[in-house]
Biotite code that builds the C-alpha atoms (Angstrom):
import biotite.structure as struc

atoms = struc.array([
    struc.Atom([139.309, 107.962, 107.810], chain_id="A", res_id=1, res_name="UNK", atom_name="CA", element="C"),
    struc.Atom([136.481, 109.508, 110.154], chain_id="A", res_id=2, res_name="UNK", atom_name="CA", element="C"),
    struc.Atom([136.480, 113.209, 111.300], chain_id="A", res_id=3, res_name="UNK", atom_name="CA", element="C"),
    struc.Atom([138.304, 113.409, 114.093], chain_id="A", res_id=4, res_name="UNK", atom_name="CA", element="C"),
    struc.Atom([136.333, 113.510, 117.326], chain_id="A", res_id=5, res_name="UNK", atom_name="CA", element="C"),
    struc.Atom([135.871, 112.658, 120.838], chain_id="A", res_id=6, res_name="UNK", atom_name="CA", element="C"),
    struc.Atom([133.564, 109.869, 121.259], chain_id="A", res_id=7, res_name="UNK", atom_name="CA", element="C"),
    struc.Atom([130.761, 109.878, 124.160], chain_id="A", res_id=8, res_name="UNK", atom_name="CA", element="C"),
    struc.Atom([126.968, 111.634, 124.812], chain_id="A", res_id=9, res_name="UNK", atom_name="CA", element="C"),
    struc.Atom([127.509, 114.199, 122.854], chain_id="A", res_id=10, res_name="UNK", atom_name="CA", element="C"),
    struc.Atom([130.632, 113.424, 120.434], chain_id="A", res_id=11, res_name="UNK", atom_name="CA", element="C"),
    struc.Atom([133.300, 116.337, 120.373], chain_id="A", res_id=12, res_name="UNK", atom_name="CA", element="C"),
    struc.Atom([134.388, 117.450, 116.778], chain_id="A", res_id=13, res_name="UNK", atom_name="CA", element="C"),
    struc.Atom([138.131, 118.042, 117.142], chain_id="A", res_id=14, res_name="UNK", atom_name="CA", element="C"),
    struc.Atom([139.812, 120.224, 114.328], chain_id="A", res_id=15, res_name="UNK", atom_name="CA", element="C"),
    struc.Atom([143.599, 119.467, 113.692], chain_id="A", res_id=16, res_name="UNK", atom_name="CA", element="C"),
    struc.Atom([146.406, 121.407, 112.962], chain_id="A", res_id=17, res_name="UNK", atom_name="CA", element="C"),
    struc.Atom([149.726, 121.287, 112.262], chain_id="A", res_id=18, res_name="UNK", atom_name="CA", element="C"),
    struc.Atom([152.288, 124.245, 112.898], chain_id="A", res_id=19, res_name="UNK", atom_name="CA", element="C"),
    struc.Atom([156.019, 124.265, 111.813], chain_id="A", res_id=20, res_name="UNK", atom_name="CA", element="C"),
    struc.Atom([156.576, 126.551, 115.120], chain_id="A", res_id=21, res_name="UNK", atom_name="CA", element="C"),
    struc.Atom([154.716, 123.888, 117.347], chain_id="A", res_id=22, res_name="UNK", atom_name="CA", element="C"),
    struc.Atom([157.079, 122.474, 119.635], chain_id="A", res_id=23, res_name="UNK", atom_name="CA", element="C"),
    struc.Atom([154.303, 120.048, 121.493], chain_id="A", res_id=24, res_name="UNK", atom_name="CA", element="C"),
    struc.Atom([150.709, 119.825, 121.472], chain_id="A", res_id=25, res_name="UNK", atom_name="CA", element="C"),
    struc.Atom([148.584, 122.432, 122.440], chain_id="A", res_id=26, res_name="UNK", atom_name="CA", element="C"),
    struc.Atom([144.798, 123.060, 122.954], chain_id="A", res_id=27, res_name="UNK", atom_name="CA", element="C"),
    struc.Atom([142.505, 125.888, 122.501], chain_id="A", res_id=28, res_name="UNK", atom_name="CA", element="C"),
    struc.Atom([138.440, 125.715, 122.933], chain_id="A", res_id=29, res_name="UNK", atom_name="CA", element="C"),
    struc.Atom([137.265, 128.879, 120.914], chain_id="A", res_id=30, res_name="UNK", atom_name="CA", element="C"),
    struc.Atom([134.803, 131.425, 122.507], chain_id="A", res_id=31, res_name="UNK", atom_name="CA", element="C"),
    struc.Atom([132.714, 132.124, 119.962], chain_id="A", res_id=32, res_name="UNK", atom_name="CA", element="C"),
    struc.Atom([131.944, 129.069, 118.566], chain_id="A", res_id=33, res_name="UNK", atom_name="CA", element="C"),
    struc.Atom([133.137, 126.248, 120.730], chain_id="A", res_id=34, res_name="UNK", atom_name="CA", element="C"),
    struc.Atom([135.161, 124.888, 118.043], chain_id="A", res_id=35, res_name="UNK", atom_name="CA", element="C"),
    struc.Atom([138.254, 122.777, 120.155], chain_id="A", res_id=36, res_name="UNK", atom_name="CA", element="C"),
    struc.Atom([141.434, 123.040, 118.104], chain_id="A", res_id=37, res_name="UNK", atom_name="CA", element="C"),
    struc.Atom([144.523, 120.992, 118.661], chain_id="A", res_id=38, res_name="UNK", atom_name="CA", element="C"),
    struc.Atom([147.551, 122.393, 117.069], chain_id="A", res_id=39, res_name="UNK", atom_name="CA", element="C"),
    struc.Atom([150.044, 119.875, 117.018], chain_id="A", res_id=40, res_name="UNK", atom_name="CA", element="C"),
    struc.Atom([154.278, 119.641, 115.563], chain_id="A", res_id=41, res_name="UNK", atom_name="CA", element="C"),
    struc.Atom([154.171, 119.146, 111.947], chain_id="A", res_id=42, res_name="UNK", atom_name="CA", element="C"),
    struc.Atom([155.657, 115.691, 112.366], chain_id="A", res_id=43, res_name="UNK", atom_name="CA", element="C"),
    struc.Atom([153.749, 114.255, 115.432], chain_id="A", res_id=44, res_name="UNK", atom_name="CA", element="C"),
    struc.Atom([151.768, 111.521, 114.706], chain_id="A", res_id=45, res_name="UNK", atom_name="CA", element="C"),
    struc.Atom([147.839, 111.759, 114.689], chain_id="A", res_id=46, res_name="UNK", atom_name="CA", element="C"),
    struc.Atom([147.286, 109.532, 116.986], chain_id="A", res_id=47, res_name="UNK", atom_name="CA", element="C"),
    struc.Atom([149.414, 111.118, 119.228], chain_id="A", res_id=48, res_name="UNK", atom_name="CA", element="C"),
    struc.Atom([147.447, 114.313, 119.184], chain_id="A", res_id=49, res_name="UNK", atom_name="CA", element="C"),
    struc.Atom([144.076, 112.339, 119.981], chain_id="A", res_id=50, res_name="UNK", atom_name="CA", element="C"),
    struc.Atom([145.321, 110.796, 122.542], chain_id="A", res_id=51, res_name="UNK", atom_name="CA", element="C"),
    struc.Atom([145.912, 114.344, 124.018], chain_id="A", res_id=52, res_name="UNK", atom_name="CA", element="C"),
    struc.Atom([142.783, 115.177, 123.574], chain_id="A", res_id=53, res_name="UNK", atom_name="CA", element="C"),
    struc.Atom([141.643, 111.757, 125.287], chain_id="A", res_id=54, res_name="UNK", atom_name="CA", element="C"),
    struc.Atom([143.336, 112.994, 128.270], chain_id="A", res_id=55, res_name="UNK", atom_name="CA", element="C"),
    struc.Atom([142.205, 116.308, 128.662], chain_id="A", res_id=56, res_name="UNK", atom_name="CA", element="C"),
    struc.Atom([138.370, 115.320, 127.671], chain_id="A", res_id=57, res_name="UNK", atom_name="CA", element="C"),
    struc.Atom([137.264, 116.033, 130.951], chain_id="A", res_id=58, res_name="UNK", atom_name="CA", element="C"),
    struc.Atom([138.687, 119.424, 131.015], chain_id="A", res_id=59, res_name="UNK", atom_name="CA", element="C"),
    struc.Atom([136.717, 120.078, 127.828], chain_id="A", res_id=60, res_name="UNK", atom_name="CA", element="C"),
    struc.Atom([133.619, 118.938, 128.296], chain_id="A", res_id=61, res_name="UNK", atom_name="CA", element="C"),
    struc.Atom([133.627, 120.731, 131.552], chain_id="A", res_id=62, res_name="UNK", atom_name="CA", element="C"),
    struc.Atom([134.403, 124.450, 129.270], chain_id="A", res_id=63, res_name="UNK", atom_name="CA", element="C"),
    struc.Atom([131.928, 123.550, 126.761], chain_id="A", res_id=64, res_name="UNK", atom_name="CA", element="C"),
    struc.Atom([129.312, 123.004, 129.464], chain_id="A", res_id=65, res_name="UNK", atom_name="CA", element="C"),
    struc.Atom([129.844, 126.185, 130.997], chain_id="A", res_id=66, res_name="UNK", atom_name="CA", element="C"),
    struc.Atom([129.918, 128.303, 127.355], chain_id="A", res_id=67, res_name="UNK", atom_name="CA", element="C"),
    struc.Atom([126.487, 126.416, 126.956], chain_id="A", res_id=68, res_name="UNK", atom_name="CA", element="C"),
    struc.Atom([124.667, 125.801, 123.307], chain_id="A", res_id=69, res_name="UNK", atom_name="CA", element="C"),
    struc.Atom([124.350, 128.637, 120.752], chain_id="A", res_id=70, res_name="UNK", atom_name="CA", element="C"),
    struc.Atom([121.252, 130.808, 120.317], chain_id="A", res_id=71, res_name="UNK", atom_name="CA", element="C"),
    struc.Atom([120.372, 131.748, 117.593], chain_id="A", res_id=72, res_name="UNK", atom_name="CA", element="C"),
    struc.Atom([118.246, 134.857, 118.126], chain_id="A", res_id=73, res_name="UNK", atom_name="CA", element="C"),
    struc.Atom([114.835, 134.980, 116.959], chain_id="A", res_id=74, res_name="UNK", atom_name="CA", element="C"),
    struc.Atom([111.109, 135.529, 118.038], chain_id="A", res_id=75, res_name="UNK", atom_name="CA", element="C"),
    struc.Atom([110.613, 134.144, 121.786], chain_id="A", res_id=76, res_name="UNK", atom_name="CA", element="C"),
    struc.Atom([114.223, 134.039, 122.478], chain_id="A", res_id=77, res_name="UNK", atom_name="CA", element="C"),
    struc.Atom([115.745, 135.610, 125.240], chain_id="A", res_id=78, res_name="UNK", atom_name="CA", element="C"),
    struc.Atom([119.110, 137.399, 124.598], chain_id="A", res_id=79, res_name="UNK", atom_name="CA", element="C"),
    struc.Atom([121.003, 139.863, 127.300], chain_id="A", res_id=80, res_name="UNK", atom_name="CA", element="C"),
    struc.Atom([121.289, 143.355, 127.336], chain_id="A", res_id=81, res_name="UNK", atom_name="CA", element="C"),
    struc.Atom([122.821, 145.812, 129.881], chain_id="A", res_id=82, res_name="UNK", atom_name="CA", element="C"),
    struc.Atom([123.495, 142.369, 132.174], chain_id="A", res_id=83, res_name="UNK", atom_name="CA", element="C"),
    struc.Atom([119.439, 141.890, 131.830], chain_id="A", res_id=84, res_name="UNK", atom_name="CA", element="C"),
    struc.Atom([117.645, 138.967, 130.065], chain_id="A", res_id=85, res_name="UNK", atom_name="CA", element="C"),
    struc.Atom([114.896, 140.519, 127.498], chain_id="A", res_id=86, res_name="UNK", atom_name="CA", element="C"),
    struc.Atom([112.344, 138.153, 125.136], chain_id="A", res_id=87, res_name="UNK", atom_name="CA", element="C"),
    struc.Atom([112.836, 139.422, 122.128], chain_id="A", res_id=88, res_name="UNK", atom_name="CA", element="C"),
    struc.Atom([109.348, 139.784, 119.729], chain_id="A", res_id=89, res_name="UNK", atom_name="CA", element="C"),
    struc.Atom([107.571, 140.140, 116.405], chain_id="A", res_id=90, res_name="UNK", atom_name="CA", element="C"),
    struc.Atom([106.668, 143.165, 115.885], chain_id="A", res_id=91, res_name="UNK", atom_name="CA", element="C"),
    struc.Atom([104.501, 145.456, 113.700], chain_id="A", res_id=92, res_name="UNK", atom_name="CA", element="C"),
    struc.Atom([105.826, 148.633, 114.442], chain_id="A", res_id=93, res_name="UNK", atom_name="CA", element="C"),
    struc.Atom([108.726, 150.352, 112.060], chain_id="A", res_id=94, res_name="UNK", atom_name="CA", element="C"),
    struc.Atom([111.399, 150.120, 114.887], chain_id="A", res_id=95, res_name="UNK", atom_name="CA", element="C"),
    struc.Atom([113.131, 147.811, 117.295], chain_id="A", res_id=96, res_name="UNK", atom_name="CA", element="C"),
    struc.Atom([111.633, 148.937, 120.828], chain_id="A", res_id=97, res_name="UNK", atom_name="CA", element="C"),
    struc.Atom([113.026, 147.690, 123.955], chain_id="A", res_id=98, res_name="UNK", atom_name="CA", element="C"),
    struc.Atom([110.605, 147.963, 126.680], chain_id="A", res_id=99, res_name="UNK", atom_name="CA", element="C"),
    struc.Atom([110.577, 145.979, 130.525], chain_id="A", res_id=100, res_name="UNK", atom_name="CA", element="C"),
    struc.Atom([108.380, 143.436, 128.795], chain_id="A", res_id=101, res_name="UNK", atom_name="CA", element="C"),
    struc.Atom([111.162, 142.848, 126.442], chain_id="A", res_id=102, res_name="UNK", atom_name="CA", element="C"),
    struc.Atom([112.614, 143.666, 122.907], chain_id="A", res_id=103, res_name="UNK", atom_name="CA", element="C"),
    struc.Atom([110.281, 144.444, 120.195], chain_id="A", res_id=104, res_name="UNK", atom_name="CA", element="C"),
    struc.Atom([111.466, 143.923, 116.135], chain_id="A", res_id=105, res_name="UNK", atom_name="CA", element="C"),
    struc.Atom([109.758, 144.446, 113.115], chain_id="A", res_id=106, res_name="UNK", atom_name="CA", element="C"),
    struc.Atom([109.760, 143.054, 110.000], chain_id="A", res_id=107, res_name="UNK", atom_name="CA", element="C"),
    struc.Atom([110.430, 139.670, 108.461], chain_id="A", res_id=108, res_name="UNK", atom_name="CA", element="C"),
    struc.Atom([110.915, 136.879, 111.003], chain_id="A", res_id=109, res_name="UNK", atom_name="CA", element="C"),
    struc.Atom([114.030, 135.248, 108.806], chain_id="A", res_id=110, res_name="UNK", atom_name="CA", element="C"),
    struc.Atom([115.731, 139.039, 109.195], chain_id="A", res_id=111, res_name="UNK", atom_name="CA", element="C"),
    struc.Atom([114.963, 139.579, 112.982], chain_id="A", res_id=112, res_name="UNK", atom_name="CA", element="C"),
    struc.Atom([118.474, 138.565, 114.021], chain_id="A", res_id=113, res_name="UNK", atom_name="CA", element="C"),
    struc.Atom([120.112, 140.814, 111.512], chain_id="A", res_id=114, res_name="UNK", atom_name="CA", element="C"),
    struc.Atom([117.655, 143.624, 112.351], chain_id="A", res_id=115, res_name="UNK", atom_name="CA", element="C"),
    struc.Atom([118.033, 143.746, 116.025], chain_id="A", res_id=116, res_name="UNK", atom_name="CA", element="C"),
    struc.Atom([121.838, 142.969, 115.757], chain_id="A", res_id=117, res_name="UNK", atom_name="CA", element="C"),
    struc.Atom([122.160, 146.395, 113.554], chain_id="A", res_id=118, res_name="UNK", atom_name="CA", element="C"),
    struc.Atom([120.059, 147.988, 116.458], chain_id="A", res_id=119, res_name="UNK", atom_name="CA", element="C"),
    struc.Atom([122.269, 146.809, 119.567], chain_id="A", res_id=120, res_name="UNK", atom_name="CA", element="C"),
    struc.Atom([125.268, 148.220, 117.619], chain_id="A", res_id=121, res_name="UNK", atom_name="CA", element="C"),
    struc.Atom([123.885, 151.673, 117.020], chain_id="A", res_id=122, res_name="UNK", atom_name="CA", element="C"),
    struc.Atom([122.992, 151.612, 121.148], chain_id="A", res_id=123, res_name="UNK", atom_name="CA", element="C"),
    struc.Atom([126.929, 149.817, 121.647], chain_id="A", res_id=124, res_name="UNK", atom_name="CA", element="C"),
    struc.Atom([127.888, 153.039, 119.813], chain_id="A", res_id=125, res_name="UNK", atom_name="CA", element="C"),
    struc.Atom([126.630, 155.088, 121.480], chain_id="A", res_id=126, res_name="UNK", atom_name="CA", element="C"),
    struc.Atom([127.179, 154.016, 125.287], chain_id="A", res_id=127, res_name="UNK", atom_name="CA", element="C"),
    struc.Atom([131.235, 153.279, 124.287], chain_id="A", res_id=128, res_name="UNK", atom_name="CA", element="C"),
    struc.Atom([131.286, 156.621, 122.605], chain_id="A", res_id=129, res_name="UNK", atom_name="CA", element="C"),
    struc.Atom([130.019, 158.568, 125.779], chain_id="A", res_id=130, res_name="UNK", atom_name="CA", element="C"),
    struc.Atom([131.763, 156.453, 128.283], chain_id="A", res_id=131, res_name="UNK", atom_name="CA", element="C"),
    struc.Atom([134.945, 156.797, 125.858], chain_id="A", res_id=132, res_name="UNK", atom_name="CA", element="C"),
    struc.Atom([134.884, 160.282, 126.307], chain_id="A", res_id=133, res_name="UNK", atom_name="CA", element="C"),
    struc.Atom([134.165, 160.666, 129.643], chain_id="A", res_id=134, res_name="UNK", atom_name="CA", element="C"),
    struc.Atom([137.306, 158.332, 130.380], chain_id="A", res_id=135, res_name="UNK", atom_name="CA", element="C"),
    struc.Atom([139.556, 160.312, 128.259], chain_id="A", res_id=136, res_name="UNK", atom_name="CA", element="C"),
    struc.Atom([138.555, 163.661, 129.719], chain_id="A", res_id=137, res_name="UNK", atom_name="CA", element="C"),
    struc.Atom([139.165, 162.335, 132.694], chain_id="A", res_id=138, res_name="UNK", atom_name="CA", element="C"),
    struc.Atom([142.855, 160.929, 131.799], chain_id="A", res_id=139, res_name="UNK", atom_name="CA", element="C"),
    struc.Atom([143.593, 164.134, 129.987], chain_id="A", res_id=140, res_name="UNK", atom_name="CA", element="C"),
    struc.Atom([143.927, 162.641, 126.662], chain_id="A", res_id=141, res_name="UNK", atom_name="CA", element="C"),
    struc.Atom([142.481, 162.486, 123.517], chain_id="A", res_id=142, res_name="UNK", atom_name="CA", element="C"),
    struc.Atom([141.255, 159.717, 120.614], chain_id="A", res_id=143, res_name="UNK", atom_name="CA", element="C"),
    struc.Atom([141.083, 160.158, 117.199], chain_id="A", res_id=144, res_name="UNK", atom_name="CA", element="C"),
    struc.Atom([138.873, 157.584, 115.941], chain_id="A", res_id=145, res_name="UNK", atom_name="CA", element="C"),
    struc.Atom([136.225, 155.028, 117.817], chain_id="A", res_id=146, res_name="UNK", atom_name="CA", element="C"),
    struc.Atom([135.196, 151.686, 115.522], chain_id="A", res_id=147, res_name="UNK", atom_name="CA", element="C"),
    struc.Atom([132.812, 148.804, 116.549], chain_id="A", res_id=148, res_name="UNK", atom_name="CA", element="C"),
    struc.Atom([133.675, 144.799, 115.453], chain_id="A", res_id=149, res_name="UNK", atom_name="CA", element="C"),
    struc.Atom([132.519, 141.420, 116.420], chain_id="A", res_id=150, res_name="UNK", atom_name="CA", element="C"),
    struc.Atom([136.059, 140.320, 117.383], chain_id="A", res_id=151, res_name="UNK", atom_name="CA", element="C"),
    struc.Atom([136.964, 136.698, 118.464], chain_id="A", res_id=152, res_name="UNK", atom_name="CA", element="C"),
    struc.Atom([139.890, 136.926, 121.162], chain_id="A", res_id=153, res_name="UNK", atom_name="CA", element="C"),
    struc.Atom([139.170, 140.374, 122.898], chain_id="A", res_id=154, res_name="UNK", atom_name="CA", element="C"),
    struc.Atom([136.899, 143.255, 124.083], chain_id="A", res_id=155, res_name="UNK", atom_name="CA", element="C"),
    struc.Atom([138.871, 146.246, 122.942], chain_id="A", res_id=156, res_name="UNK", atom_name="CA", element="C"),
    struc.Atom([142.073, 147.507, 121.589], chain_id="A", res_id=157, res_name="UNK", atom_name="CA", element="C"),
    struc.Atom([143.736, 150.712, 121.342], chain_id="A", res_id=158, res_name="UNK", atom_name="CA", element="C"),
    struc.Atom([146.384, 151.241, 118.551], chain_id="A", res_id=159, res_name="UNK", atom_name="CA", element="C"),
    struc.Atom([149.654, 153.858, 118.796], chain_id="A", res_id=160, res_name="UNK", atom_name="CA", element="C"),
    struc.Atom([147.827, 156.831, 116.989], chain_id="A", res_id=161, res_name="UNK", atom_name="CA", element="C"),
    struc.Atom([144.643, 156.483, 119.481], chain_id="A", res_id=162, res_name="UNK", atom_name="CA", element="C"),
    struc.Atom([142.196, 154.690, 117.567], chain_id="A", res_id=163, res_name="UNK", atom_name="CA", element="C"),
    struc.Atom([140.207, 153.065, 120.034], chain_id="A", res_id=164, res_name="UNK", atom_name="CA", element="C"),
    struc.Atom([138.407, 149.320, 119.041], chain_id="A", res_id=165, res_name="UNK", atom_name="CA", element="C"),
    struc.Atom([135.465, 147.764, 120.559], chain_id="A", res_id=166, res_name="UNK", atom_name="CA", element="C"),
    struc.Atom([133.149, 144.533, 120.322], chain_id="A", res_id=167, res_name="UNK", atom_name="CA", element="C"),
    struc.Atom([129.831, 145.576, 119.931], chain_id="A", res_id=168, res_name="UNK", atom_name="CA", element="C"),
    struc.Atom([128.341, 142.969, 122.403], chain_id="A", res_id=169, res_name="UNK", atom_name="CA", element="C"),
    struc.Atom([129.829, 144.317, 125.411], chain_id="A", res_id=170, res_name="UNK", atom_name="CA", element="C"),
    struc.Atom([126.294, 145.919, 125.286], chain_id="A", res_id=171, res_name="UNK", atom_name="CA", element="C"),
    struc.Atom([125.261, 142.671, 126.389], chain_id="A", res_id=172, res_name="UNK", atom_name="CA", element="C"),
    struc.Atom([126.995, 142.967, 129.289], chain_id="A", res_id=173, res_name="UNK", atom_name="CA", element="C"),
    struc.Atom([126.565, 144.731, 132.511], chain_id="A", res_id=174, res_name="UNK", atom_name="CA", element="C"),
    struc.Atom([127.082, 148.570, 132.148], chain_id="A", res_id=175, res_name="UNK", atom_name="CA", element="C"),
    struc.Atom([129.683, 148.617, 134.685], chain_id="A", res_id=176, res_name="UNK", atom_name="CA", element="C"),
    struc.Atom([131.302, 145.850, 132.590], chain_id="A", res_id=177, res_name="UNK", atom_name="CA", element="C"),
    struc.Atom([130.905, 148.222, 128.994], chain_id="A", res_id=178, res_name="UNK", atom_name="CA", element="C"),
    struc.Atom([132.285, 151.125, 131.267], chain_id="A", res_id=179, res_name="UNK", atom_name="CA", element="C"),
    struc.Atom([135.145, 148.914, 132.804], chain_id="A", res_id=180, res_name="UNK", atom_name="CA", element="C"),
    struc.Atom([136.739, 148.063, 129.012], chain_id="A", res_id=181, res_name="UNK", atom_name="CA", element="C"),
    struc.Atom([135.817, 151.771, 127.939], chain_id="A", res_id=182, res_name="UNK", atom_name="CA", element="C"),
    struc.Atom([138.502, 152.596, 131.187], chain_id="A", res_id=183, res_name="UNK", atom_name="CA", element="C"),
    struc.Atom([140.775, 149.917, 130.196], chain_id="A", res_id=184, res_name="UNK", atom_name="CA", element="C"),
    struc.Atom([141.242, 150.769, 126.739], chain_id="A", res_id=185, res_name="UNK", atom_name="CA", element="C"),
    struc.Atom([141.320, 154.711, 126.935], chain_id="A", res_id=186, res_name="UNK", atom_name="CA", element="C"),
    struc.Atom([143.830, 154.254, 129.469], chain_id="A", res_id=187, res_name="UNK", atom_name="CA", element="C"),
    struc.Atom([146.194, 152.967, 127.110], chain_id="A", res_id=188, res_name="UNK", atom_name="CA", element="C"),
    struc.Atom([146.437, 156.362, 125.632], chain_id="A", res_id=189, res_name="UNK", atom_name="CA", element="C"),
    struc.Atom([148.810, 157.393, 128.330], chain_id="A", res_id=190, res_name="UNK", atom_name="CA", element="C"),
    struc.Atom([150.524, 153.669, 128.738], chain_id="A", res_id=191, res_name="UNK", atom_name="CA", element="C"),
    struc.Atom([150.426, 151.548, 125.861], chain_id="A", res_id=192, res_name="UNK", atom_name="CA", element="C"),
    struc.Atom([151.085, 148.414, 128.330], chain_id="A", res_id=193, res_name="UNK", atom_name="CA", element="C"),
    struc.Atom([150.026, 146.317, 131.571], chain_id="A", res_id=194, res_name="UNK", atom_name="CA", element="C"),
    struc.Atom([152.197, 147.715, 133.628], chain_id="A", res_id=195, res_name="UNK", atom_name="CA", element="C"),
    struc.Atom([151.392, 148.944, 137.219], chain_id="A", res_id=196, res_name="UNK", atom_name="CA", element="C"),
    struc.Atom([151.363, 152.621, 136.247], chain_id="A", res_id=197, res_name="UNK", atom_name="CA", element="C"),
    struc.Atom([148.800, 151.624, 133.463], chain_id="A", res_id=198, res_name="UNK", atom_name="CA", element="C"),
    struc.Atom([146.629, 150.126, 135.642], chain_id="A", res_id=199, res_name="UNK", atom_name="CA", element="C"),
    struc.Atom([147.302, 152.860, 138.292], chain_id="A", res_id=200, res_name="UNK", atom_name="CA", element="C"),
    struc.Atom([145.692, 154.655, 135.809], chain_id="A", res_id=201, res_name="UNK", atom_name="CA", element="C"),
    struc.Atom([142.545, 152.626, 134.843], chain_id="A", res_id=202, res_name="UNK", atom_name="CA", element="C"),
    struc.Atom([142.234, 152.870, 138.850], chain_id="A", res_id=203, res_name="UNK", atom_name="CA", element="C"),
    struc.Atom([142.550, 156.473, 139.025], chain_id="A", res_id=204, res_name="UNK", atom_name="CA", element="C"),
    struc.Atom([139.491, 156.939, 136.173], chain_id="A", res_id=205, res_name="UNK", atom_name="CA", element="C"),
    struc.Atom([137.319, 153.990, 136.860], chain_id="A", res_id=206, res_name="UNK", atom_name="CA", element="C"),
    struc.Atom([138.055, 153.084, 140.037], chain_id="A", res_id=207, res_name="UNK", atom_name="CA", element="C"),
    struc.Atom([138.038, 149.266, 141.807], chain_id="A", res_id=208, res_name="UNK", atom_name="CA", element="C"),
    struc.Atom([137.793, 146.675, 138.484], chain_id="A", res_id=209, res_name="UNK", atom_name="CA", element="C"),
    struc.Atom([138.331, 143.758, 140.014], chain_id="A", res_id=210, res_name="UNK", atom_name="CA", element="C"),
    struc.Atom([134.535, 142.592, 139.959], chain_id="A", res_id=211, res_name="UNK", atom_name="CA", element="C"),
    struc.Atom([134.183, 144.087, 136.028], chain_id="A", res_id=212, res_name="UNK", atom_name="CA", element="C"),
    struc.Atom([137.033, 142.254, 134.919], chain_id="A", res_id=213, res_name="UNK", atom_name="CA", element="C"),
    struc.Atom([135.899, 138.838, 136.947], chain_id="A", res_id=214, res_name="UNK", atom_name="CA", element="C"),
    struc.Atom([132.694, 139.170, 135.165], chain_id="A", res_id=215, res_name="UNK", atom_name="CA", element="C"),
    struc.Atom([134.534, 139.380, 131.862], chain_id="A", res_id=216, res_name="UNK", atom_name="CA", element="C"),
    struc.Atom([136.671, 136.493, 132.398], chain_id="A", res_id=217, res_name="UNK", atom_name="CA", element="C"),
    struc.Atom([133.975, 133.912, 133.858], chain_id="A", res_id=218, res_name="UNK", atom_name="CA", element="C"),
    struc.Atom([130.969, 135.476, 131.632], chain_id="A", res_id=219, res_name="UNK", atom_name="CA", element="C"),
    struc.Atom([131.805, 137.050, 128.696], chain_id="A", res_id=220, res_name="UNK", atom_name="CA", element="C"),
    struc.Atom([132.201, 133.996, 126.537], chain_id="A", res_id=221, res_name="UNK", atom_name="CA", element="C"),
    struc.Atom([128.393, 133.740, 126.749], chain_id="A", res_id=222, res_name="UNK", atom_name="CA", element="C"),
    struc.Atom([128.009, 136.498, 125.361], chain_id="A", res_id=223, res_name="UNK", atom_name="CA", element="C"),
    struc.Atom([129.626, 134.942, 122.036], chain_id="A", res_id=224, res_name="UNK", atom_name="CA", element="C"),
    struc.Atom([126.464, 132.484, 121.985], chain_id="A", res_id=225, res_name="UNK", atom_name="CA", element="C"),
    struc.Atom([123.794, 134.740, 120.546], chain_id="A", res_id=226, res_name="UNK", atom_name="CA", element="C"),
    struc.Atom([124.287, 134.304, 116.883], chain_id="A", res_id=227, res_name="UNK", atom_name="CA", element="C"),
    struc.Atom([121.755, 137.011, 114.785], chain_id="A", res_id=228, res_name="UNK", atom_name="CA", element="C"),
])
């Protein structure tokens, strides 16, 4: 038997998977690769689950659309950064400069990606470290560790013993967006919940979020896109 997949201009690959805990059919369209998943009972006949999928094509071809096509970052490809769109370029200089007239990397072409990836983080660090502690002095707490990961399924986490988590491409984003999830997360410190006096307090240190987190939720899958 064929792959599974969606049929039309272009086909859509569909991955299958049965679950023990599935009580119906559900459908996810990952982030940061576009892969759709259908996670179906562990009885429930394939055909069953593709017909699903049938129904709901519109839906996903309308989500895939709006992610958009990978990029895979290289010379003469423009990539984000602080909400702006910079061309990134060969270089012959012995560091990654990032100028108005765009982002400059040295070294091989094949190792560009890699090499301006390792920059953004060290610049991610940095901007989430300051705005990290600006937050927290303003809260009146304290964290004990900061770390930096491509995660899949979210922007930030902060754990019990206040070891704060973020995804390094939130440098990507808009700076009020970076400093919005720096907020979010540090305010956890004090309310490890979503519940009004949590965000009370998000409010009280960053102010209005509403248009930082509406960025987040209709943008920030793009920012999954850039592959280096």
């Amino acid at each position: 038997m064929s792959d599974p997949h969606l049929p039309g201009d272009p086909p859509i690959p569909l991955i299958l998977r049965r679950s023990a805990q599935a009580r119906r059919i559900s459908l996810r369209i990952s982030q940061l690769d576009g892969r759709v998943t259908l996670t179906m009972p562990k009885r429930l006949a394939e055909r069953e689950a593709l017909d699903f999928a049938r129904s709901k094509e519109g839906w996903i071809r309308q989500h895939l659309e709006a992610r958009g096509d990978d990029v895979v970052v290289g010379d003469g490809v423009e990539i984000p950064l602080g909400g702006k769109m910079y061309c990134v370029q060969a270089s012959k200089s012995k560091r990654v400069q990032i100028t108005p007239e765009g982002i400059f990397v040295p070294g091989p072409s094949e190792r560009m990606g890699k090499r301006l990836a390792a920059h953004l983080k060290e610049i991610a660090r940095d901007r989430l470290a300051g705005a990290s502690d600006d937050y927290a002095a303003l809260l009146g707490r304290k964290y004990t560790r900061l770390s930096l990961r491509d995660t899949r399924s979210r922007w930030g986490s902060c754990t019990s013993d206040g070891s704060l988590m973020y995804s390094w491409r939130l440098v990507m984003a808009p700076p009020e967006v970076l400093d919005y999830v720096a907020a979010h997360e540090v305010a956890h410190l004090a309310e490890m919940n979503h519940s009004a006096a949590f965000w009370d307090g998000v409010t009280r240190i960053y102010g209005d979020y509403a248009q930082a987190r509406g960025w987040l939720r209709k943008h920030g899958s793009t920012l999954h896109r850039y592959k280096f």
